[in-house]
FIVEXVEX-620541 format. One record per atom (N, C-alpha, C, O): residue number from 1; residue in three letters; atom name; x, y, z. Coordinates in pm, 1 decimal. Each point is the difference from the previous one (the first is absolute). Example, Ala and Ser with C-alpha at 12.3 -4.5 7.8 and 13.67 -1.06 7.14 Angstrom:
ATOM | pos | code | site | c1 | c2 | c3
ATOM | 1 | ALA | N | 1319.0 | -569.0 | 780.0
ATOM | 1 | ALA | CA | -89.0 | 119.0 | 0.0
ATOM | 1 | ALA | C | 90.0 | 120.0 | 0.0
ATOM | 1 | ALA | O | 103.6 | -1.9 | 66.5
ATOM | 2 | SER | N | -138.6 | 106.9 | -138.5
ATOM | 2 | SER | CA | 82.0 | 119.0 | 6.0
ATOM | 2 | SER | C | -77.0 | 109.0 | 73.0
ATOM | 2 | SER | O | 50.9 | 110.8 | 16.9
***
This chain:
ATOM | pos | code | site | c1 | c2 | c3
ATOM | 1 | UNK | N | -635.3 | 1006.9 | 6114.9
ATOM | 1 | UNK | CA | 110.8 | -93.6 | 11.1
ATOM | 1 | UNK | C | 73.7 | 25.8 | 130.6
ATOM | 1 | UNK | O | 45.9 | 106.4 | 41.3
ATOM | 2 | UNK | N | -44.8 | -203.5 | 3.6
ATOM | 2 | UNK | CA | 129.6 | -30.8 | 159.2
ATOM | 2 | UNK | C | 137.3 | 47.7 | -47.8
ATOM | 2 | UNK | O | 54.7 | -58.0 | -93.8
ATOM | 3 | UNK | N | 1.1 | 158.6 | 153.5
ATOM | 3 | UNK | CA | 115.9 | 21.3 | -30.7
ATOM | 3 | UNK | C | 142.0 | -110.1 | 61.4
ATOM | 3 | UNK | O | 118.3 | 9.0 | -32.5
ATOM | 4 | UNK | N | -168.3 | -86.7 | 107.9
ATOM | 4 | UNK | CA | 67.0 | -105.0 | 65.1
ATOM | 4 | UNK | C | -10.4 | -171.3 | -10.3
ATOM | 4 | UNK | O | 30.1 | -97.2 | 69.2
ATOM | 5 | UNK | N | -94.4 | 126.9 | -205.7
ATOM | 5 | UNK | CA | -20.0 | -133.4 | -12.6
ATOM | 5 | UNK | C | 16.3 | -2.3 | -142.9
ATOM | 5 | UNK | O | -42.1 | 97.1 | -62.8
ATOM | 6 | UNK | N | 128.0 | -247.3 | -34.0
ATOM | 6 | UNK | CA | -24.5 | -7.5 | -116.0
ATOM | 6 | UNK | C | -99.7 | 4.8 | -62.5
ATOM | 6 | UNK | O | -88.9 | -74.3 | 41.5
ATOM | 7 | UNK | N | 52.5 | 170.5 | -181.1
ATOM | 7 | UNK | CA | -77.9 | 6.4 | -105.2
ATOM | 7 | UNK | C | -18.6 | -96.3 | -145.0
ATOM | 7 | UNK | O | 107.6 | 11.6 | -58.7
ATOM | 8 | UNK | N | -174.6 | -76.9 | -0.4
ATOM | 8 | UNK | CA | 21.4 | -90.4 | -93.3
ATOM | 8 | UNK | C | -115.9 | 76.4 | -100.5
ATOM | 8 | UNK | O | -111.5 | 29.3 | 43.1
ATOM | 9 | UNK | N | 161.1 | 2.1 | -203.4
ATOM | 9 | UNK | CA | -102.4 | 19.0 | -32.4
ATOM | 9 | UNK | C | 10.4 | -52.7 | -165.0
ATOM | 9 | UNK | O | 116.1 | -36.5 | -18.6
ATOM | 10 | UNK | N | -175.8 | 24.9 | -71.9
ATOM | 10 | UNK | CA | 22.1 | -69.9 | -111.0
ATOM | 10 | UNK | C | -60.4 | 121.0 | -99.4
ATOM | 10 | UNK | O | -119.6 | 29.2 | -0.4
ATOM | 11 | UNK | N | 210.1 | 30.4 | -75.4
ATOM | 11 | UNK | CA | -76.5 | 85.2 | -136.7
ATOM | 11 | UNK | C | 77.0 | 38.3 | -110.9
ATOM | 11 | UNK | O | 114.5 | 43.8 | -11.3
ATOM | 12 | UNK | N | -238.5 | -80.9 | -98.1
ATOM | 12 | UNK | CA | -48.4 | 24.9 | -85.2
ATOM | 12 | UNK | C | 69.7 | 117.8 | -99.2
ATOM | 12 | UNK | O | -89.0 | 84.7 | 7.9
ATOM | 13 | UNK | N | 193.0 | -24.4 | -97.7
ATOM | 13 | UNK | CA | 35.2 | 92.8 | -60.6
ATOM | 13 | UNK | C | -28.6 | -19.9 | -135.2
ATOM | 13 | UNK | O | 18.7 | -114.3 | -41.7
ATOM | 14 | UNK | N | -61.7 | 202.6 | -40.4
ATOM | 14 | UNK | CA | -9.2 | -20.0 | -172.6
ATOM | 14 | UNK | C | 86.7 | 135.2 | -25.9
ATOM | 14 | UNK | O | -7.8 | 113.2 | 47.7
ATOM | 15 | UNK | N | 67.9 | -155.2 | -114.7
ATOM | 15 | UNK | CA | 100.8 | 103.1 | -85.0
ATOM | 15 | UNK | C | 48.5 | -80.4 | -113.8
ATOM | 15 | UNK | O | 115.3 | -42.0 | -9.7
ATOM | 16 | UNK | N | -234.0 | 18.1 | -97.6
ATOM | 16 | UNK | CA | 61.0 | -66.2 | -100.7
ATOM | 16 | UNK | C | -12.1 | -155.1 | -18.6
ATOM | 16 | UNK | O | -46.4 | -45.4 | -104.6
ATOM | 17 | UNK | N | 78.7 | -17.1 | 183.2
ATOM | 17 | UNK | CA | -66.4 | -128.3 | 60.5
ATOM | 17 | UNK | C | 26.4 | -11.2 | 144.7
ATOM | 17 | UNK | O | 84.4 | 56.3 | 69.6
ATOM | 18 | UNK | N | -239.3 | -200.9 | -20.6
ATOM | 18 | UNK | CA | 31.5 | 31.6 | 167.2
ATOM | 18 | UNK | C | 83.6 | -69.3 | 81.8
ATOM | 18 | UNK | O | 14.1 | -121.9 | -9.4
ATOM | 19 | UNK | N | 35.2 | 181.0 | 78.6
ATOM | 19 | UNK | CA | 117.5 | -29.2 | 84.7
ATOM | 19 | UNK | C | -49.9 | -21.2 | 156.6
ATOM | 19 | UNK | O | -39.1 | 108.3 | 43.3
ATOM | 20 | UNK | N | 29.8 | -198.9 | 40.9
ATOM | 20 | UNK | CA | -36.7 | -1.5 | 119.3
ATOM | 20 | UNK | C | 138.1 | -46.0 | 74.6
ATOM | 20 | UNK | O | 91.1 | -73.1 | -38.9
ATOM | 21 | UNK | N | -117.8 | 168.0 | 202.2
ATOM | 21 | UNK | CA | 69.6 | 2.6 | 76.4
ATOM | 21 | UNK | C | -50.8 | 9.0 | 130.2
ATOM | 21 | UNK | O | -102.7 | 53.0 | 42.3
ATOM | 22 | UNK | N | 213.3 | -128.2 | 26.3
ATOM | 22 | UNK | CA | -23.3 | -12.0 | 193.0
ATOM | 22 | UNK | C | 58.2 | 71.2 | 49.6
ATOM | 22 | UNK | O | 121.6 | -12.1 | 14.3
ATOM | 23 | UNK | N | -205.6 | 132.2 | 38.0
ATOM | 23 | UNK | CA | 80.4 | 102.6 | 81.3
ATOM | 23 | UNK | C | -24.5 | -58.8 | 149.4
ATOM | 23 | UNK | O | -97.3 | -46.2 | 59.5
ATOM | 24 | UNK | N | 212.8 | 66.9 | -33.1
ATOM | 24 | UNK | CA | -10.4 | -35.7 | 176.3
ATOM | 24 | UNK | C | 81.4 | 111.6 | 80.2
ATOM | 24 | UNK | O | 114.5 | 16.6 | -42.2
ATOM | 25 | UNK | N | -150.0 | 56.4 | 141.8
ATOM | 25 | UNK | CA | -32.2 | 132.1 | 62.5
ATOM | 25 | UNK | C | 43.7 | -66.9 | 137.2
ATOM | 25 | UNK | O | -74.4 | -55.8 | 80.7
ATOM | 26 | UNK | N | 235.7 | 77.1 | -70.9
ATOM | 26 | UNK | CA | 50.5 | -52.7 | 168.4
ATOM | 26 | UNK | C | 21.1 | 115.4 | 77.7
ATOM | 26 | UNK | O | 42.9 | 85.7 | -77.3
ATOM | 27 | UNK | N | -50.9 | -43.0 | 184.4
ATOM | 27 | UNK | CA | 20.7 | 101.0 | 129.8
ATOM | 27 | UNK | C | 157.4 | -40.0 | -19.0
ATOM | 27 | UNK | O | 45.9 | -114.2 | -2.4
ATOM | 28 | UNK | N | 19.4 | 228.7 | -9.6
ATOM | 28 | UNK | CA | 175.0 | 45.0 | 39.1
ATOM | 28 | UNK | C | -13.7 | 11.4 | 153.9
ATOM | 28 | UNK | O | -58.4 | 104.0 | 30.4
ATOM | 29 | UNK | N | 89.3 | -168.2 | 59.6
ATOM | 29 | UNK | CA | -18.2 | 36.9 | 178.7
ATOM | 29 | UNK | C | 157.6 | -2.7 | 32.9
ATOM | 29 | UNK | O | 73.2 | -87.2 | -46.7
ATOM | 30 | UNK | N | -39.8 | 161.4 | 107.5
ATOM | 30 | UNK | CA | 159.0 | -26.0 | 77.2
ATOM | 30 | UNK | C | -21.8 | 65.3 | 179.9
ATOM | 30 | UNK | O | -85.7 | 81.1 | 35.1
ATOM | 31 | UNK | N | 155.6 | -124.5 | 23.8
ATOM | 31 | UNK | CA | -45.3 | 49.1 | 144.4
ATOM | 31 | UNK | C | -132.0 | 54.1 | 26.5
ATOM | 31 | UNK | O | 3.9 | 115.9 | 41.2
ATOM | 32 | UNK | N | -139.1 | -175.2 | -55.0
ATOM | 32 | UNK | CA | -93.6 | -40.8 | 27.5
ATOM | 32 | UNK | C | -43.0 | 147.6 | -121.9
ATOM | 32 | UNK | O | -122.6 | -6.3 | -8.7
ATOM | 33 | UNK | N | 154.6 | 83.8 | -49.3
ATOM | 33 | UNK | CA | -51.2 | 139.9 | -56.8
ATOM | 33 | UNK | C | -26.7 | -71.1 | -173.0
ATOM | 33 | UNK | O | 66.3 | -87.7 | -55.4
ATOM | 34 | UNK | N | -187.1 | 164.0 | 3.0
ATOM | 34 | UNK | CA | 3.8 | -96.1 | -116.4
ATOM | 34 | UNK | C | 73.4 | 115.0 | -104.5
ATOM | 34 | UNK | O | -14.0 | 117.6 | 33.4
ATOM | 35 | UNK | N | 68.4 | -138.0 | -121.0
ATOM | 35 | UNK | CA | 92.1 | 94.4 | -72.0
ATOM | 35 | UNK | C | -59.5 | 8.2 | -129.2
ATOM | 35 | UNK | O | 31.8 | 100.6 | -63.5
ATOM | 36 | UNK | N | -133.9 | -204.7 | -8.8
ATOM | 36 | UNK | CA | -65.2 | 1.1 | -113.6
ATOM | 36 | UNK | C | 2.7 | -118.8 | -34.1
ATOM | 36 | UNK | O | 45.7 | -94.6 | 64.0
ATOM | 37 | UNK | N | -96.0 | 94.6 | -169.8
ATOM | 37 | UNK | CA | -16.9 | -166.8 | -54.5
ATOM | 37 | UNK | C | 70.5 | -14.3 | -164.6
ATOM | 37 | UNK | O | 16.5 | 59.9 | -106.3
ATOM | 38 | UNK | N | 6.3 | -176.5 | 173.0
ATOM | 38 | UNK | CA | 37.5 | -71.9 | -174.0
ATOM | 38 | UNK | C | -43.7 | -67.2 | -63.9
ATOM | 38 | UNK | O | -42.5 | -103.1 | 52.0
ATOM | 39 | UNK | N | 24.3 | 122.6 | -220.6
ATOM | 39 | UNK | CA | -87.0 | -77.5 | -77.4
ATOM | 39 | UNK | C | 64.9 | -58.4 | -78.8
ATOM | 39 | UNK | O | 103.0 | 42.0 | -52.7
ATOM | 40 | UNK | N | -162.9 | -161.3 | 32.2
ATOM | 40 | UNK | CA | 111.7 | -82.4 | -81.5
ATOM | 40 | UNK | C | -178.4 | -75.8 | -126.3
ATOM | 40 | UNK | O | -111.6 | -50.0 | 13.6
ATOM | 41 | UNK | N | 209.5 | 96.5 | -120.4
ATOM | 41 | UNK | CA | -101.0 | -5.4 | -110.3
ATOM | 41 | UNK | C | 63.0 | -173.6 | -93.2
ATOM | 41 | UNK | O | 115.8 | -40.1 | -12.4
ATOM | 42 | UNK | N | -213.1 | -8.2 | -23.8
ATOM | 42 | UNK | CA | 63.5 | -160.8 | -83.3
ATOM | 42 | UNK | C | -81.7 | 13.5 | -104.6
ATOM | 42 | UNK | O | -119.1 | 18.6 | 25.2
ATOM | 43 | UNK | N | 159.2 | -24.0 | -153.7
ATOM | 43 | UNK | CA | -115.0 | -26.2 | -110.5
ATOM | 43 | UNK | C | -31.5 | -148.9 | -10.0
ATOM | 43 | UNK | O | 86.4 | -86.6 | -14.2
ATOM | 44 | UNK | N | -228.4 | 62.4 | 23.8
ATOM | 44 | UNK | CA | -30.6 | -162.1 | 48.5
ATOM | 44 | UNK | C | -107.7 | -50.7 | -139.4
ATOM | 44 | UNK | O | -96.1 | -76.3 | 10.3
ATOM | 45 | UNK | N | 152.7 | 153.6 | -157.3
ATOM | 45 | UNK | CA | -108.7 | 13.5 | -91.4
ATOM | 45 | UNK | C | 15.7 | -120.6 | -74.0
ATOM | 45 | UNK | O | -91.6 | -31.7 | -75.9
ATOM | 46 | UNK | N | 232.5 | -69.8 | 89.1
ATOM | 46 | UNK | CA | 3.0 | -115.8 | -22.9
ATOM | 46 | UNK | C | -76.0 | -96.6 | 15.7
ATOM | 46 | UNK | O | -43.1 | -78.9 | -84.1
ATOM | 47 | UNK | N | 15.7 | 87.3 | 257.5
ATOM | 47 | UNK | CA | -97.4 | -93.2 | 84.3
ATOM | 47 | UNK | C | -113.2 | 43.2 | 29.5
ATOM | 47 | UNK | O | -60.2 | -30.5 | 103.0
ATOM | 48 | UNK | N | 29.1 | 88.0 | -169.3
ATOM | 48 | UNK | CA | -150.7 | 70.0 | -23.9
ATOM | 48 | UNK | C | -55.9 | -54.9 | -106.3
ATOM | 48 | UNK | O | -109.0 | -56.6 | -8.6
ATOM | 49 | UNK | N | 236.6 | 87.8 | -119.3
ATOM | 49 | UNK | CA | -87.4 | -60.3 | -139.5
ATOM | 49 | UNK | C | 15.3 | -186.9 | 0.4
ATOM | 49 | UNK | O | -27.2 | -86.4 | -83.3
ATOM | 50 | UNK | N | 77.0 | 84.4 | 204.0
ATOM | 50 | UNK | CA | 26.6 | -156.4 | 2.4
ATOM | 50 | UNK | C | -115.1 | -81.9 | 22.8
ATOM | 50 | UNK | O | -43.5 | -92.6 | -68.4
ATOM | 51 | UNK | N | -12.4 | 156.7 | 209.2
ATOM | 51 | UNK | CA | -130.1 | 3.7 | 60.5
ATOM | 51 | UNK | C | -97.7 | -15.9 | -50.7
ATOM | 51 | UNK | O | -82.7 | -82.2 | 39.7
ATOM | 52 | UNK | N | 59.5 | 195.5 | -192.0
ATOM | 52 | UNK | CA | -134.1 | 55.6 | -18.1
ATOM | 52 | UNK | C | 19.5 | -129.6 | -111.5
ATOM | 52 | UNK | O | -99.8 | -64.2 | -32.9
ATOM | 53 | UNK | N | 228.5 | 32.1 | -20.3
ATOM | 53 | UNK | CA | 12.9 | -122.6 | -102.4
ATOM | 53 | UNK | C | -112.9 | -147.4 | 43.2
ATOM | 53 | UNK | O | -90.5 | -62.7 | -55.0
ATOM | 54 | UNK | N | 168.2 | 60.4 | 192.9
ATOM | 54 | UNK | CA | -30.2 | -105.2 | 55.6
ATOM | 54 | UNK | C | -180.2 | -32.9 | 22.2
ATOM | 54 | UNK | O | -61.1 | -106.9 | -2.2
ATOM | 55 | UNK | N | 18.7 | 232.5 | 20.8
ATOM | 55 | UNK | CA | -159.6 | 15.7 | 76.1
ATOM | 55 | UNK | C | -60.8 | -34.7 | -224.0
ATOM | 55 | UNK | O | -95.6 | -60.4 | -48.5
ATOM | 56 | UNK | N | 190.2 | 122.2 | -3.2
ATOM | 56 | UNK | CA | -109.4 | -6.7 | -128.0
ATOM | 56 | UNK | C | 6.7 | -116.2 | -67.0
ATOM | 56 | UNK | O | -86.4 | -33.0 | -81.2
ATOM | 57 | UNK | N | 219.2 | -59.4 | 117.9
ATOM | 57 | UNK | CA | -15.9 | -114.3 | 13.6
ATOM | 57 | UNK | C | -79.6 | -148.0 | 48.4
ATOM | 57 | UNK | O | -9.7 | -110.2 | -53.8
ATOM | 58 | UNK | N | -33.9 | 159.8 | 165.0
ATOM | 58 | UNK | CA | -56.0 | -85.2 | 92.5
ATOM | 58 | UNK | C | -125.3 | 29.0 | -99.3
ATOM | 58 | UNK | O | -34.1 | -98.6 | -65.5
ATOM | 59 | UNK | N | -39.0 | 215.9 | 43.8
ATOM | 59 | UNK | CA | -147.1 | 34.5 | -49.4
ATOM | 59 | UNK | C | 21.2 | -48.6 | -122.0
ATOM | 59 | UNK | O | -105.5 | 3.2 | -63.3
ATOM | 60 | UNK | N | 214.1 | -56.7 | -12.6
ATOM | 60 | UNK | CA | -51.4 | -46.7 | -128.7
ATOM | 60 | UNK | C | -13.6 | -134.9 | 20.8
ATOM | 60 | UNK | O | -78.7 | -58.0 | -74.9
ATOM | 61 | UNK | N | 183.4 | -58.7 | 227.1
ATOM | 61 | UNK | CA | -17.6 | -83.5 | -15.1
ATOM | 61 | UNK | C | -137.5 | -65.2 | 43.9
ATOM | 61 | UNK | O | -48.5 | -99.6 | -53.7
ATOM | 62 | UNK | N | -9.1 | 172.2 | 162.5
ATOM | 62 | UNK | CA | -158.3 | 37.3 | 5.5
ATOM | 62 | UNK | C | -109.9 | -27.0 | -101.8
ATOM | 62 | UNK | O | -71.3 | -94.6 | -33.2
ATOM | 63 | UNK | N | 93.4 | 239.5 | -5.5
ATOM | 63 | UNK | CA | -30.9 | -25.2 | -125.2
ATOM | 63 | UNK | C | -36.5 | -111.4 | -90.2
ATOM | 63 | UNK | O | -114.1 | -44.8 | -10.8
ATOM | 64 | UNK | N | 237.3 | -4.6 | -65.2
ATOM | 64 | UNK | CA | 34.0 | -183.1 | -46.7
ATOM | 64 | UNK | C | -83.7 | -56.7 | 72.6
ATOM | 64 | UNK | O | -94.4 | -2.9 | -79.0
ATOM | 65 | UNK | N | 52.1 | -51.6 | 183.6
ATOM | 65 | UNK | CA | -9.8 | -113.7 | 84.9
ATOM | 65 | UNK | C | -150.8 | 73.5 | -37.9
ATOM | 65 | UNK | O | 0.9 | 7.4 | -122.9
ATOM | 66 | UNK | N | -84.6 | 30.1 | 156.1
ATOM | 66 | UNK | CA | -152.4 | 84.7 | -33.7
ATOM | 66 | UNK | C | -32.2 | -43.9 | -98.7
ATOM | 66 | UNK | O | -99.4 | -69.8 | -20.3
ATOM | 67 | UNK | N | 213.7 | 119.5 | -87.8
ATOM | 67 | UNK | CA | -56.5 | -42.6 | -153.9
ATOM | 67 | UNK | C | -22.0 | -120.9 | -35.6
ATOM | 67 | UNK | O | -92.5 | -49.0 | -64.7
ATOM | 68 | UNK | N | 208.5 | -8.0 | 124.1
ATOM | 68 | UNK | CA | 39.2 | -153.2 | -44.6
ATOM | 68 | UNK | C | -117.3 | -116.7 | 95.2
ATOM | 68 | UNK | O | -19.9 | -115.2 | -38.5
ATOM | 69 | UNK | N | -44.2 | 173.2 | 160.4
ATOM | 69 | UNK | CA | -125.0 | -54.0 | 34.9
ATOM | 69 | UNK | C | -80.6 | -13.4 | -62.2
ATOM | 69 | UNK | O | -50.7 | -109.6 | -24.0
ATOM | 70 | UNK | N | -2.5 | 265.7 | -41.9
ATOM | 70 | UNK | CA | -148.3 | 8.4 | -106.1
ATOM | 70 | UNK | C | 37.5 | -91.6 | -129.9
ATOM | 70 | UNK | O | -81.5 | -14.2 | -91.2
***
């Protein structure tokens, strides 16, 4: 990883049920010296299960339309 450039990364935790999150990994820089970075964590497990709703959606309406041909 570039210590000078933003990080984006998307994961995965189970502790019970799963919880996904966007870690994003910014460079702290002040007078050109980098001092460390900051991470800023979002739980995004809403729009994840929204997503995976949506995709199992589409495959049933798929689905339908297949059946309803034969």
């Amino acid at each position: 990883m570039a210590l000078d450039e933003v990080q984006t990364y998307q994961v995965k935790l189970m502790r019970g049920r799963e919880t996904w999150f966007t870690v994003q990994l910014s460079p702290h820089i002040a007078d050109g010296a980098r001092l460390g970075v900051v991470i800023f964590l979002r739980d995004v497990t809403h729009q994840h299960l929204l997503t995976q709703a949506q995709k199992l959606g589409a495959v049933g309406v798929l689905a339908n339309g297949i059946a309803h041909d034969f």
